[in-house]
C-alpha positions in Angstrom: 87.8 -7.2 -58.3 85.5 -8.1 -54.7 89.4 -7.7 -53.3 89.8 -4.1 -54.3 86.5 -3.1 -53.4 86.9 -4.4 -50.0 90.1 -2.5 -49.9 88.1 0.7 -50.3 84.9 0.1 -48.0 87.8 0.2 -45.6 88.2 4.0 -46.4 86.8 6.5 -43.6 83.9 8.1 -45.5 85.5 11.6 -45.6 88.3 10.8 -48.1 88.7 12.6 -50.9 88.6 10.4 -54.5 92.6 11.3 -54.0 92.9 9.7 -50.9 91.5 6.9 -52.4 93.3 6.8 -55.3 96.6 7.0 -53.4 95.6 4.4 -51.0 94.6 1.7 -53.7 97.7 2.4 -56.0 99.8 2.0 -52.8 97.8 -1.4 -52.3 100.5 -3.8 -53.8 97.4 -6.4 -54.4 95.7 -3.6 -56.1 98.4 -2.8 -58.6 98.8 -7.0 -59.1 94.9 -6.9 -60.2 94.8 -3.2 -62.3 98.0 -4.8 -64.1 96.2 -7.9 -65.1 92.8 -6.3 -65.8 92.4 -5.6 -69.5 90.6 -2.3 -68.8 93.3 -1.0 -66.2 96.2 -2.5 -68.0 97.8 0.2 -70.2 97.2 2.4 -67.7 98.9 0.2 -65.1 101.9 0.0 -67.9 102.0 3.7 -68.8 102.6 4.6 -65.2 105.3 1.7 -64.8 107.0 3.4 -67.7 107.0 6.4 -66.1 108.1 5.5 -63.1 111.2 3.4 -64.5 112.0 6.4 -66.7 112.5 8.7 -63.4 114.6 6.3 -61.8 116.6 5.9 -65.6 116.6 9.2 -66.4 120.2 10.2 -65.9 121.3 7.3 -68.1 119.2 8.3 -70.8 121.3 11.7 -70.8 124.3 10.4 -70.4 123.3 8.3 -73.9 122.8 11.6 -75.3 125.8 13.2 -73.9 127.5 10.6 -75.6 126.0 11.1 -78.6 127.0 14.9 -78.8 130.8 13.9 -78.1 131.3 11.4 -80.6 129.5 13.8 -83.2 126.6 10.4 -83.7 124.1 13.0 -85.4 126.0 15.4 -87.5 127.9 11.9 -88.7 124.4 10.2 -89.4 123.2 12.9 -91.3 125.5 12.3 -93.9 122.9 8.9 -94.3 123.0 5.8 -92.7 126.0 4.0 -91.9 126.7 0.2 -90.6 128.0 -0.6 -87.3 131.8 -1.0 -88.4 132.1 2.2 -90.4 130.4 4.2 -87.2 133.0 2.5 -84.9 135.7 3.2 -87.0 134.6 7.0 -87.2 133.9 6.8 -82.9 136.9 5.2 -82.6 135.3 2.8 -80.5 135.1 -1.3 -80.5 132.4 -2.8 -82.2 130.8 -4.4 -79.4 130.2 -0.4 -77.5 129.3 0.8 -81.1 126.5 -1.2 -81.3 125.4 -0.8 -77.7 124.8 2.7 -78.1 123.7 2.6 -81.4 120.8 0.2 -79.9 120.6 2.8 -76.6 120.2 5.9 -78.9 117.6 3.8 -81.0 115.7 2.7 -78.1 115.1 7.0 -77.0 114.3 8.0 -80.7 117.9 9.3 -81.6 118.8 7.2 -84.3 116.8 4.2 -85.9 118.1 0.9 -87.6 117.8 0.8 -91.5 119.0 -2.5 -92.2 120.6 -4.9 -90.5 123.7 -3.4 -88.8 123.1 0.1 -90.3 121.7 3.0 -88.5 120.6 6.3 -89.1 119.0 9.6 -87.6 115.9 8.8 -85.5 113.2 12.2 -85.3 114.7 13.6 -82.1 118.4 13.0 -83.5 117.2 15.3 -86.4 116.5 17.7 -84.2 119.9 17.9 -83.0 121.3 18.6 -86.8 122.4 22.2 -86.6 121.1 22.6 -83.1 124.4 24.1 -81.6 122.8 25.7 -78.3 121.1 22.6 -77.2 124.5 20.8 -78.1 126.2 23.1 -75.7 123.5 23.1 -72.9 123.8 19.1 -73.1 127.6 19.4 -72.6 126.6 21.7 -69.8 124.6 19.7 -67.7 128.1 18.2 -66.6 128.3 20.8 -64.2 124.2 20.4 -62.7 124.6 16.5 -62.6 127.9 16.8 -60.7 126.1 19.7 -57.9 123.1 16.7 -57.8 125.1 13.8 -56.6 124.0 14.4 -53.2 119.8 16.1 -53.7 119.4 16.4 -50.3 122.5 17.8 -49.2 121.8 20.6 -51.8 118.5 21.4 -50.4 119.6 21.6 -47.2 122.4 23.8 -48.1 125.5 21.8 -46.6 126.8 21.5 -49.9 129.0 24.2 -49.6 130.2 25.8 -53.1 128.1 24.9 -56.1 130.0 23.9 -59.9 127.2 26.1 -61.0 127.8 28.9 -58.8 131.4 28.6 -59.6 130.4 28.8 -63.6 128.3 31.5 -63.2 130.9 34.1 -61.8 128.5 37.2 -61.0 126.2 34.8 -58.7 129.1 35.0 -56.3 130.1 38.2 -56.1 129.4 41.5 -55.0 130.6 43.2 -58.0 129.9 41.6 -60.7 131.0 44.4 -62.8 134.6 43.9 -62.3 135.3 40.5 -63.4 137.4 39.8 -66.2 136.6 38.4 -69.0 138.5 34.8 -68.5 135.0 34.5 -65.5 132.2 35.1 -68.6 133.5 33.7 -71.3 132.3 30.3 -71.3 128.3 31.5 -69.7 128.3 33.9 -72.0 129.0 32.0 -75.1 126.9 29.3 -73.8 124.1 32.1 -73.3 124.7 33.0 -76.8 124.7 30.1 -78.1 121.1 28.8 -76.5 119.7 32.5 -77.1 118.8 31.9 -81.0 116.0 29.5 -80.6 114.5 31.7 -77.2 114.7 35.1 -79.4 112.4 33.0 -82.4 109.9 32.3 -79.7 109.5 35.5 -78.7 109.4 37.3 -81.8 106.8 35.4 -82.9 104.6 36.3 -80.2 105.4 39.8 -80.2 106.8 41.7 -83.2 109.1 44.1 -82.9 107.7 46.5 -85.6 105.6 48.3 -83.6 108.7 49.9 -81.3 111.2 52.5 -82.2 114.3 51.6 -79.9 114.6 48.4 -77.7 116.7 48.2 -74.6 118.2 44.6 -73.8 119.3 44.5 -70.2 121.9 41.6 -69.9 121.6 41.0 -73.1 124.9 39.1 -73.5 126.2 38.5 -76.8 123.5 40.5 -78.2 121.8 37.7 -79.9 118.3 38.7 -79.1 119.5 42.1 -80.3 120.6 40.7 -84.0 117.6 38.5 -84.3 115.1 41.7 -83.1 116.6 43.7 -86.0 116.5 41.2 -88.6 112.5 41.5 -87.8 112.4 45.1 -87.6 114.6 46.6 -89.9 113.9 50.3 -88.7 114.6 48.8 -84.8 117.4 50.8 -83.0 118.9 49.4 -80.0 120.9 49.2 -77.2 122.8 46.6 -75.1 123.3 46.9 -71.5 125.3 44.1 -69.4 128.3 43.6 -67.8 131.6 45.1 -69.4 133.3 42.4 -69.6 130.4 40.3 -71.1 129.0 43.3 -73.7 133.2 43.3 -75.1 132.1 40.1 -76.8 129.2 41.8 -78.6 130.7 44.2 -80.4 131.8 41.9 -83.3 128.7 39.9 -83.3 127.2 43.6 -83.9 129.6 44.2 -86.9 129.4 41.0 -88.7 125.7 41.3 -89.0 126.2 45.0 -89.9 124.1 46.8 -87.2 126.8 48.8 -85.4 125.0 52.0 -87.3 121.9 50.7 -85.6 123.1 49.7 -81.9 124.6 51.6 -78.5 126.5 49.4 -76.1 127.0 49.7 -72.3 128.7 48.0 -69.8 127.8 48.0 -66.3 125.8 46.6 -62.9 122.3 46.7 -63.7 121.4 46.8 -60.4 123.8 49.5 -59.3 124.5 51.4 -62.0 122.0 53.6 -64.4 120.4 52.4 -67.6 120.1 54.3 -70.8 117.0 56.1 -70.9 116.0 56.3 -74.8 114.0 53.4 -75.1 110.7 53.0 -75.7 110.8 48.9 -74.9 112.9 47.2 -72.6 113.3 43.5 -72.5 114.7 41.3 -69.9 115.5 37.7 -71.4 116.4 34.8 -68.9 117.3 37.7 -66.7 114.6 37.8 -63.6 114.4 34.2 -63.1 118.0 33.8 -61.6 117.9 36.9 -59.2 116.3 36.2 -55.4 113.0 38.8 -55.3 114.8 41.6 -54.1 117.1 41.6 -56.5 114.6 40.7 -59.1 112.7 43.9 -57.9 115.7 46.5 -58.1 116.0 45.1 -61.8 112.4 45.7 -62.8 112.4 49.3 -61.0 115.1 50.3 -63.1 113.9 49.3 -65.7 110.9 51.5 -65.2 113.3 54.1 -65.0 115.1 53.9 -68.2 111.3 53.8 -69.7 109.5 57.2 -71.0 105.4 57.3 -70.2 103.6 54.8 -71.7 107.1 52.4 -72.8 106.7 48.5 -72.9 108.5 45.9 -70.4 108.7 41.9 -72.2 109.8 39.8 -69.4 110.4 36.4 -71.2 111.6 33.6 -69.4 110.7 29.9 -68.8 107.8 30.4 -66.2 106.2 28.0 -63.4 102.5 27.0 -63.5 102.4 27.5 -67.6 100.8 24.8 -69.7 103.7 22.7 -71.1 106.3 24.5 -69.4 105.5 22.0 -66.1 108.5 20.0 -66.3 111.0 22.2 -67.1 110.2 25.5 -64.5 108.9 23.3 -61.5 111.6 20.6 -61.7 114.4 21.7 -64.0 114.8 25.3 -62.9 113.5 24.8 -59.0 116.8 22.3 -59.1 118.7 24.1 -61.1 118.6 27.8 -59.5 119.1 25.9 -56.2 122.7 24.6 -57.5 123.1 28.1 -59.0 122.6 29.9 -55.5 119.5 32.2 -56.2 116.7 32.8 -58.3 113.4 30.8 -58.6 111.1 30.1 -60.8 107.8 32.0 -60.8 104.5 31.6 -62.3 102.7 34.4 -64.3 100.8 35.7 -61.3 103.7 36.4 -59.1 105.7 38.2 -61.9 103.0 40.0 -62.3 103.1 40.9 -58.6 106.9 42.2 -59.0 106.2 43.7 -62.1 103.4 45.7 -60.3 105.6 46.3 -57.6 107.9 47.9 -60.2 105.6 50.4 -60.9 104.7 48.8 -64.6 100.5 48.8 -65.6 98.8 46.3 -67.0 100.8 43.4 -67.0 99.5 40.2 -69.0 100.9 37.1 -70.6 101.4 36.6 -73.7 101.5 32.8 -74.9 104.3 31.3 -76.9 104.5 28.4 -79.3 107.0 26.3 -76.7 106.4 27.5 -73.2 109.1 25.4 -72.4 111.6 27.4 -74.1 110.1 30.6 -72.6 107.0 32.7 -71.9 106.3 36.4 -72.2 104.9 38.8 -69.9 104.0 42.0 -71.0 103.3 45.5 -69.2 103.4 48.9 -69.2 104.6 52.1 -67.7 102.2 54.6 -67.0 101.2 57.3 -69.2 100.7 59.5 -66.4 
């Protein structure tokens, strides 16, 4: 203990209790002694953990990843099954079964029941029925691929991105035009993520108290369908891209709203929105435009709105309790592969939202800021 102390009376006086902290958890004798205190041990062995889970990280996704191919949760939740039957059904030897099995049980995916039998572990349960997260795992092919080389992304000798490749209209200057074959694939994967985002905001702000809602890039028109199931008396409208807002028409029609909704297709920053709104909302839309960009969007959508209308901004945000993780690191990384956008905290939304000549704005907390946050403003009554 005399050892550590001396190791901070060698500190100049003016150090913050950060310096100091850094300094004595860079000491390799200090971290010898907190590990074999009794007091500083777990903590000494939390941070280990953490520290060997950032450098195992992208095995413990590509364990997942496996998982979603071979089907491993849907299969399980039929109930537990023994090694051999599961490697029969993975078509895979034994020997690999059983390593993965063990891999999967180790992260909380699947547990063991009995010897050589396995079944769904809390976070494989999760996965039952979870289609969207199934398709964003299957997805991250593309973000792993851009990351091979970090640095060479952030200094921007990469050259062209998988990402900006998979989502066409970051590449273009008409985004308008591009066929369908180019949004397909985003825009079912858009669709199929959207279900659990649209429950988050809908339970934060009910749609009940509006009399037509305008979804700009609203894709699929999930948000749309999941709005109206809430507020039966809800008219809307849909505005994205044509070739993106095609796809909508029969998700519209099988949930039996097409008395109920208007569709557009067109460039939201170029072309004119529908002005009969009274709410406009802009889902996973602002965070993946540069500021400009993200500026021109909110301005027309102050346009579209009469006096006194509603903007919800929802998207995952920066600097959000519980939401640290996934805006700061995922998305900074992310929207870096994907050529533009950033992630923004509350405050500087509120400053583009401002900007955009909206009133008022404020957050409005979610149950999983990870998922997504709301903002909320108004336009002016006068």
């Amino acid at each position: 203990m005399n050892q550590n102390l001396d190791i901070a009376a060698d500190l100049p006086a003016s150090w913050s209790w950060r310096n100091i902290r850094d300094r004595l958890v860079a000491s390799p004798r200090f971290r010898r002694w907190a590990a074999a205190f009794p007091l500083t041990r777990p903590i000494a062995r939390r941070r280990a953990k953490a520290l060997f889970d950032l450098c195992a990280g992208f095995v413990y996704s590509q364990i997942l990843l496996s998982c979603v191919r071979l089907r491993v949760f849907q299969i399980l939740a039929e109930g537990p099954q023994t090694v051999a039957i599961l490697a029969a059904r993975f078509a895979l030897p034994i020997a690999q079964t059983s390593m993965l099995l063990e891999a999967a049980a180790s992260l909380g995916l699947v547990e063991r029941r009995a010897k050589d039998t396995f079944g769904l572990g809390p976070l494989g349960a999760a996965m039952v029925g979870n289609a969207g997260l199934s398709a964003m795992i299957e997805h991250h092919t593309l973000l792993y691929a851009d990351l091979a080389d970090p640095v060479g992304l952030l200094r921007g000798t990469q050259g062209s991105t998988e990402l900006n490749r998979y989502w066409a209209y970051s590449g273009t200057d008409d985004p308008a035009a591009l066929p369908g074959d180019q949004v397909n694939a985003y825009s079912a994967l858009m669709s199929a993520s959207q279900s659990m985002i649209a429950e988050e905001i809908l339970a934060a702000w009910p749609m009940k108290r509006h009399r037509c809602l305008l979804d700009i890039g609203g894709g699929e028109g999930t948000f749309l369908c999941a709005a109206a199931a809430q507020a039966p008396k809800l008219r809307m409208i849909l505005f994205d891209l044509p070739s993106v807002v095609a796809r909508a028409q029969s998700r519209f029609a099988a949930n039996g709203l097409m008395d109920r909704v208007q569709i557009f297709g067109g460039n939201f920053l170029t072309d004119p929105l529908p002005q009969e709104a009274d709410a406009v909302s802009l889902v996973r839309v602002i965070h993946d435009h540069n500021d400009d960009a993200a500026l021109e969007i909110l301005r027309a959508a102050r346009r579209a709105l009469p006096r006194g209308g509603t903007l919800l901004l929802a998207e995952p945000m920066a600097g959000v309790a519980g939401a640290e993780l996934i805006a700061d690191a995922y998305f900074g990384f992310y929207l870096l592969a994907m050529g533009r956008g950033r992630p923004r905290d509350p405050a500087a939304l509120s400053n583009l939202v401002e900007k955009a000549g909206f009133e008022r704005p404020r957050y409005v907390p979610t149950r999983t800021p990870m998922l997504t946050a709301l903002l909320v403003a108004a336009a002016p009554k006068c």
